[in-house]
N, C-alpha and C positions, 0 to 999 in steps of 0.2 A: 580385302577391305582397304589395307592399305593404298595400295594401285591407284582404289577408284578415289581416295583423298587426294592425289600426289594428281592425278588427271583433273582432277577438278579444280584443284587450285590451279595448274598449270592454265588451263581455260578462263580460269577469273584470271589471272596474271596477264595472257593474252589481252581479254577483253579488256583490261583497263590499258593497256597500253595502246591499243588502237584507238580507242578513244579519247585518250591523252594526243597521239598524232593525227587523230582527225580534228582537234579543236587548232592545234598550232600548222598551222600551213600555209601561214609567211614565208617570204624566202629570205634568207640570212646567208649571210658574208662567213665563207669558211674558208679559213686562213692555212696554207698548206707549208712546205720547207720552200717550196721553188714558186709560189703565187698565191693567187685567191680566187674563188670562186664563188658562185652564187646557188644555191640549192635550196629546193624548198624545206623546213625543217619538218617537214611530216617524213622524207625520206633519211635524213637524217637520223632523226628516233628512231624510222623501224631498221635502219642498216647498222644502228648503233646495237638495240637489242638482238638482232640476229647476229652480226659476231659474237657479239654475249655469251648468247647460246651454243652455237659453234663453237669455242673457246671453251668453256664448258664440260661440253661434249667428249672433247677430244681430252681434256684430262681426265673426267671422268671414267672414259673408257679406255686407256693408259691405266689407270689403276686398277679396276676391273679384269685387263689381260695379265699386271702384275703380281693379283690377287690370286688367279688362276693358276697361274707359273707355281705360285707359293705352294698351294694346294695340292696340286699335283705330286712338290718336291716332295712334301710333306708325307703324305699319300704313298709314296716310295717309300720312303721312311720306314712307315711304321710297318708294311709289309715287308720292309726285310726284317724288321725287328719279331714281328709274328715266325717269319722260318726258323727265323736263329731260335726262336722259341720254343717250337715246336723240334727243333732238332736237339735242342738241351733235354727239353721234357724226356724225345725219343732215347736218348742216349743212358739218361737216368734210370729210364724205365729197362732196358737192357742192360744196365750196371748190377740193380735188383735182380732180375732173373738168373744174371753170372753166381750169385752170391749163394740162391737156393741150392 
């Protein structure tokens, strides 16, 4: 259920933004380090929100592979900690039988 919020909103988020760059489609003066140029501002908007998302994306999914990394280590972890567990249990339990 989540997902189909997260898609839905993404779709209303889309859609007003296209419709925000379909009203403005003047061309405007964009000022660069070495000149200026002329571009219409409907390409503007949608080049502005598409690194957005790109930019995003890529940290998003940087965290995501970090998350995984974590999990894995972790994951290691605790499986050595189950043998060493399992090797105390074993040994206690063979400490007992010495004893009878």
């Amino acid at each position: 259920m989540k997902s189909q919020w997260s898609l839905l909103l993404a779709l209303l988020f889309a859609l007003l933004v296209a419709l925000f760059a379909v009203v403005n489609v003047e061309d405007v003066t964009i000022d660069y380090f070495f000149g200026t140029g002329q571009w219409p501002l409907i390409l503007v908007i949608l080049l502005s929100v598409l690194s957005g998302v790109v930019i995003m994306g890529a940290v998003g999914a940087r965290k995501i592979y970090a998350l995984k990394r974590e999990k894995k280590s972790l994951q290691k972890e605790v499986d050595e900690l189950r043998v060493q567990g399992h090797l105390a249990h074993a040994a206690s339990g063979t400490a007992e039988e010495s004893k009878l």
